[in-house]
C-alpha positions as CSV (number, residue, x, y, z in Angstrom):
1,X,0.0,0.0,0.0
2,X,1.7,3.8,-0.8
3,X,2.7,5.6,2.0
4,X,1.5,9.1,2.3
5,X,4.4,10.5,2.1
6,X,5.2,8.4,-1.3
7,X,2.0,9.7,-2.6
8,X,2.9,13.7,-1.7
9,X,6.3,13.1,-3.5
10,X,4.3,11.6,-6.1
11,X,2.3,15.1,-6.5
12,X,5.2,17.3,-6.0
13,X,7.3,15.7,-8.7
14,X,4.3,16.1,-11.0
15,X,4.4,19.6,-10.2
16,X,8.2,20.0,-11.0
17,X,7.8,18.4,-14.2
18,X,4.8,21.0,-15.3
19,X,7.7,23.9,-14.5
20,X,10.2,22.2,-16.7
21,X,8.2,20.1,-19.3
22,X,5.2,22.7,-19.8
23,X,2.5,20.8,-21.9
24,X,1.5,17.1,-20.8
25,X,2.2,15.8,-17.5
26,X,0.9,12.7,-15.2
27,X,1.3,11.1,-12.9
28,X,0.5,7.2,-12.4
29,X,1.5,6.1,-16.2
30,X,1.1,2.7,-17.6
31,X,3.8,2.0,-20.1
32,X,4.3,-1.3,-21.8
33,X,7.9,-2.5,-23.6
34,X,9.0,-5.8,-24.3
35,X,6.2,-7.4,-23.0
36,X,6.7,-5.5,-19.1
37,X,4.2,-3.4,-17.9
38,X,5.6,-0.4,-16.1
39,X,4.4,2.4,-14.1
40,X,6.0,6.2,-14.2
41,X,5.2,7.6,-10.9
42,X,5.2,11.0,-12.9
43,X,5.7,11.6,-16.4
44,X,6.4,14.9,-18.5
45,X,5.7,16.4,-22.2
46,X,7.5,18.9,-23.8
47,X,6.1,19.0,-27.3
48,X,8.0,21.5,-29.2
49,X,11.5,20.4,-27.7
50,X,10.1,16.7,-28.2
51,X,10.7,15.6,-25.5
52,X,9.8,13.4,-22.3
53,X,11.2,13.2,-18.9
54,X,10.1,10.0,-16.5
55,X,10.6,10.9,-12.5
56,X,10.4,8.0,-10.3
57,X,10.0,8.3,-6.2
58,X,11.5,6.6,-3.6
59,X,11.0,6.7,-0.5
60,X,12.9,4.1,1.9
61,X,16.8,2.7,0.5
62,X,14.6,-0.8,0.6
63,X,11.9,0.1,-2.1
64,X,14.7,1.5,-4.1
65,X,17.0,-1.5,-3.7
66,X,14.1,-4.0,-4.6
67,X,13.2,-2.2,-7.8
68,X,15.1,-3.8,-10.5
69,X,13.4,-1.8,-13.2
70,X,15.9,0.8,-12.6
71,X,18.8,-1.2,-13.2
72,X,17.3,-2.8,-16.3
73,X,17.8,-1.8,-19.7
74,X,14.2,-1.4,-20.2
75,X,14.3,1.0,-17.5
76,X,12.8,4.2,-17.7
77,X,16.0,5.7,-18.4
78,X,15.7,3.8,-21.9
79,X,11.6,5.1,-22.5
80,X,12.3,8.5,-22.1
81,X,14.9,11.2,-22.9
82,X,15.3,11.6,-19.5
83,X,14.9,9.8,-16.5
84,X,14.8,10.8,-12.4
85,X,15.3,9.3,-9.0
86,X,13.6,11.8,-6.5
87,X,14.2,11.4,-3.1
88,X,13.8,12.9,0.6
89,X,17.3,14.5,1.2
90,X,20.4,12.5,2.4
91,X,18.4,8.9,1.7
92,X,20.7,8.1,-1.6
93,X,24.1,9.1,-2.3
94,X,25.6,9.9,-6.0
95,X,27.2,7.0,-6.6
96,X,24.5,4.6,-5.5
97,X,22.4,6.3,-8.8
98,X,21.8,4.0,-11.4
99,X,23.6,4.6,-14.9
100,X,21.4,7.4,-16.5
101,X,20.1,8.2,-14.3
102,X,19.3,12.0,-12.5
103,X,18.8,12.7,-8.9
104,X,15.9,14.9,-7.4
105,X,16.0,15.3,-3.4
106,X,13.2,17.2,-2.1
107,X,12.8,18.7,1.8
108,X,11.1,19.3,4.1
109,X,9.6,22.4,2.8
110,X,9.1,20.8,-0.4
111,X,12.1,22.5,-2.1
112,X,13.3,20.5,-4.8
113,X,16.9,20.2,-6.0
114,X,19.0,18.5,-9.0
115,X,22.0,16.4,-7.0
116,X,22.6,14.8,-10.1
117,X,21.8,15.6,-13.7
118,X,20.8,12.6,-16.0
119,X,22.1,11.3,-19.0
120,X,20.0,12.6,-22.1
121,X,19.2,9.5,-24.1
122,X,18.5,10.6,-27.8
123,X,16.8,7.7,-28.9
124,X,14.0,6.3,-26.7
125,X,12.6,3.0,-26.4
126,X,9.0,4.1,-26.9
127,X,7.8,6.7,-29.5
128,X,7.1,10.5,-28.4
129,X,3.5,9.4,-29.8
130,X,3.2,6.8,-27.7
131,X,4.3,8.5,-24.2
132,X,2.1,11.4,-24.8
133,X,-1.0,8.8,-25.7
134,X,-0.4,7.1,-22.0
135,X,0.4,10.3,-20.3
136,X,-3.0,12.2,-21.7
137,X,-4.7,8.7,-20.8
138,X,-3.2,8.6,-17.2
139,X,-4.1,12.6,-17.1
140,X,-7.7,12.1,-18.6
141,X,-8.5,9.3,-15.9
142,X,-7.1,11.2,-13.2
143,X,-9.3,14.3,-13.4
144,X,-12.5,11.9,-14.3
145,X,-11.3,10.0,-10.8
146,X,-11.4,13.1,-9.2
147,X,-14.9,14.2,-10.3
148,X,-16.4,10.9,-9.5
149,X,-14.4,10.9,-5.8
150,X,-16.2,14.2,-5.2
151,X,-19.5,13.2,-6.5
152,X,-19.4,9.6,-4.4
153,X,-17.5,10.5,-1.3
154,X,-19.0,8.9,1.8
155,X,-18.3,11.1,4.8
156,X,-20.1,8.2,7.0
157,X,-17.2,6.3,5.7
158,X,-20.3,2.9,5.7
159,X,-20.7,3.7,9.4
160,X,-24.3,2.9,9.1
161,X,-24.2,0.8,5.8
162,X,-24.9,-2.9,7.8
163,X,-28.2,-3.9,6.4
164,X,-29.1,-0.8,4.8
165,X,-33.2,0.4,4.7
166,X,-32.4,3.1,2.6
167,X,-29.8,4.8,0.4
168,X,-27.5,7.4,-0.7
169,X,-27.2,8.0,-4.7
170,X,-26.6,10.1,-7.3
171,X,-28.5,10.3,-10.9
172,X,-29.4,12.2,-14.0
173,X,-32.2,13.3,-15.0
174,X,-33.2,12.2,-19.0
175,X,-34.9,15.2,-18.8
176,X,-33.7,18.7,-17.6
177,X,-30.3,16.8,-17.1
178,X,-29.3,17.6,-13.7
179,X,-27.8,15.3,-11.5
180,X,-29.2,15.3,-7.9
181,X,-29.0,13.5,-5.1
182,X,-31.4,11.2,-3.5
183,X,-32.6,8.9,-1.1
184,X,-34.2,5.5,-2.2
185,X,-35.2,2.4,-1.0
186,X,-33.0,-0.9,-1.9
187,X,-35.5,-2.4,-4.7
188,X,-36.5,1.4,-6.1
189,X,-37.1,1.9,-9.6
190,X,-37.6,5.4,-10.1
191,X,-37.3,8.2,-8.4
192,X,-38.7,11.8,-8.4
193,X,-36.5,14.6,-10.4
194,X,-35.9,17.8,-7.5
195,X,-34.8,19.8,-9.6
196,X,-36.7,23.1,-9.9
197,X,-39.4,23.3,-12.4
198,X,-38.8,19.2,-14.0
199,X,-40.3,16.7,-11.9
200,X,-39.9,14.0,-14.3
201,X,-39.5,10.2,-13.3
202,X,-35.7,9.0,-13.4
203,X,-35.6,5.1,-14.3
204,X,-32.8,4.2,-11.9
205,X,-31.9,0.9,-13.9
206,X,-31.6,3.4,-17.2
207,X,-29.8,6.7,-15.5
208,X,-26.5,6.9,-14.3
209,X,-26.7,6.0,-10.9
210,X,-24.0,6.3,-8.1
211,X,-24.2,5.1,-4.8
212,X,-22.6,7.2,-2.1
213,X,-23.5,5.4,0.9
214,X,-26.5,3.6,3.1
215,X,-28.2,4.2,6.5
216,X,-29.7,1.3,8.8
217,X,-32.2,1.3,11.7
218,X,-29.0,2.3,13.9
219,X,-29.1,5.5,12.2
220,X,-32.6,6.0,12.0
221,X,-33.1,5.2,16.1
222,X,-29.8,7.6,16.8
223,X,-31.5,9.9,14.7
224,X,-35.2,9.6,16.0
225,X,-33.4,10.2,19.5
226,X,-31.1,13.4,18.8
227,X,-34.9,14.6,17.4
228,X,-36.4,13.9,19.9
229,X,-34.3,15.7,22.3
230,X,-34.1,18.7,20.6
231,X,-37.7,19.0,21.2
C-alpha cells in the first residue's frame, strides 16, 4: 500500500515536471515495452523540444533496492529522454544512482533540488507518440477520478451501511439533465426529479446512478433520538 508520504512526493514531482516540461504531464503512467508493464510515478511532455522526462519516487533505501526496473535496460532511463530518481534528502548518495540516471532530493519544505543531472538519451525505447498517448490517458482518468471521488465520497465512511433500509445515490435526469441526489429504497425503480421546475421520473436501472453510501435502523433510532431531544 503507498505511504502518504510516497504519494505527496508523487504530486510534488508532477508539479516540478509541469515547470520544466510545460504541456503534458501525469502522474501514475502505464507504459508497456518488451512485454513489461511499467508504471512512471510521474511523467512529463514537452512538445515542441520533443521531449519526455520519466521521474520515479523513492521513498525508503529498501523500495529503491528492490526495484530492478531501474537497473534494467528497459528501464525508464531507456523510455524517455530523460529519466529521475527523487528522493527525501540524504536517503541516496551519488554514486549509488543507477547509470542514467538523474537525482531529485526534495525537503522538508518541499524545495526540490538536482544532485545529479541525467544522462540525455537521444533515442527512446517508446515513440514521443506513444508517451504522450499514455500520459494524456493517465491525465484524462485522473481528473474523471477526481470528479467521480467528489460526487461519491462517503463522509459516514459505511458507518451505518450494515443492512441498509435506505440509500445514498446520485442520478441524472433524462430530462432537464441535472444530476441530484437522492434517497431511495434498496429495490426502487424510479425516483422523483428535485430539480426546480422538472419533476420527471428518473428510471434508476436506465440513469447513471452512483451510490454514495447507506443508512440502517442504527441511524434511524440515533437519529429519532437526537430529534427527539431537541424537542
Amino acid at each position: 500500500m503507498e505511504s502518504q508520504l510516497h504519494e505527496h512526493l508523487k504530486r510534488q514531482a508532477l508539479y516540478w515536471l509541469k515547470d520544466k516540461m510545460t504541456d503534458l504531464c501525469a502522474n501514475e503512467v502505464k507504459l508497456f515495452i518488451r512485454r513489461k508493464r511499467l508504471k512512471a510515478d510521474a511523467l512529463g511532455i514537452n512538445l515542441e523540444r520533443k521531449e519526455a522526462r520519466i521521474i520515479e519516487v523513492k521513498v525508503t533505501k529498501e523500495d529503491f533496492k528492490r526495484d530492478e526496473v531501474l537497473h534494467a535496460n528497459y528501464g525508464y532511463h531507456a523510455l524517455a529522454n530523460y529519466a529521475y530518481i527523487m528522493t527525501p534528502v540524504g536517503l541516496l548518495q551519488k554514486e549509488e544512482i543507477p547509470i542514467g540516471y538523474g537525482l531529485l532530493e526534495i525537503d522538508e519544505y518541499d524545495v526540490i533540488k538536482v544532485i545529479k543531472r541525467p544522462v540525455r538519451n537521444p533515442k527512446p525505447q517508446l515513440k514521443l507518440d506513444t508517451l504522450v498517448k499514455r500520459t494524456g490517458r493517465a491525465a484524462t482518468n485522473a481528473v474523471l477520478f477526481q470528479e467521480l471521488s467528489k460526487e461519491t465520497k462517503d463522509i459516514t465512511k459505511g458507518a451505518f451501511s450494515k443492512k441498509p433500509k435506505v440509500h445514498l445515490i446520485s442520478a441524472t435526469c433524462p430530462s432537464c439533465k441535472k444530476r441530484k441526489q437522492y434517497l431511495i429504497k434498496k429495490e426502487q425503480e424510479t425516483v422523483t426529479c428535485i430539480a426546480r421546475g422538472c419533476k420527471h421520473d428518473i428510471p434508476l436501472s436506465k440513469a447513471r446512478v452512483h451510490h454514495i453510501t447507506a443508512y440502517n435502523e442504527d441511524f434511524f433510532s440515533q437519529m429519532q433520538a437526537l430529534m427527539n431531544d431537541s424537542i
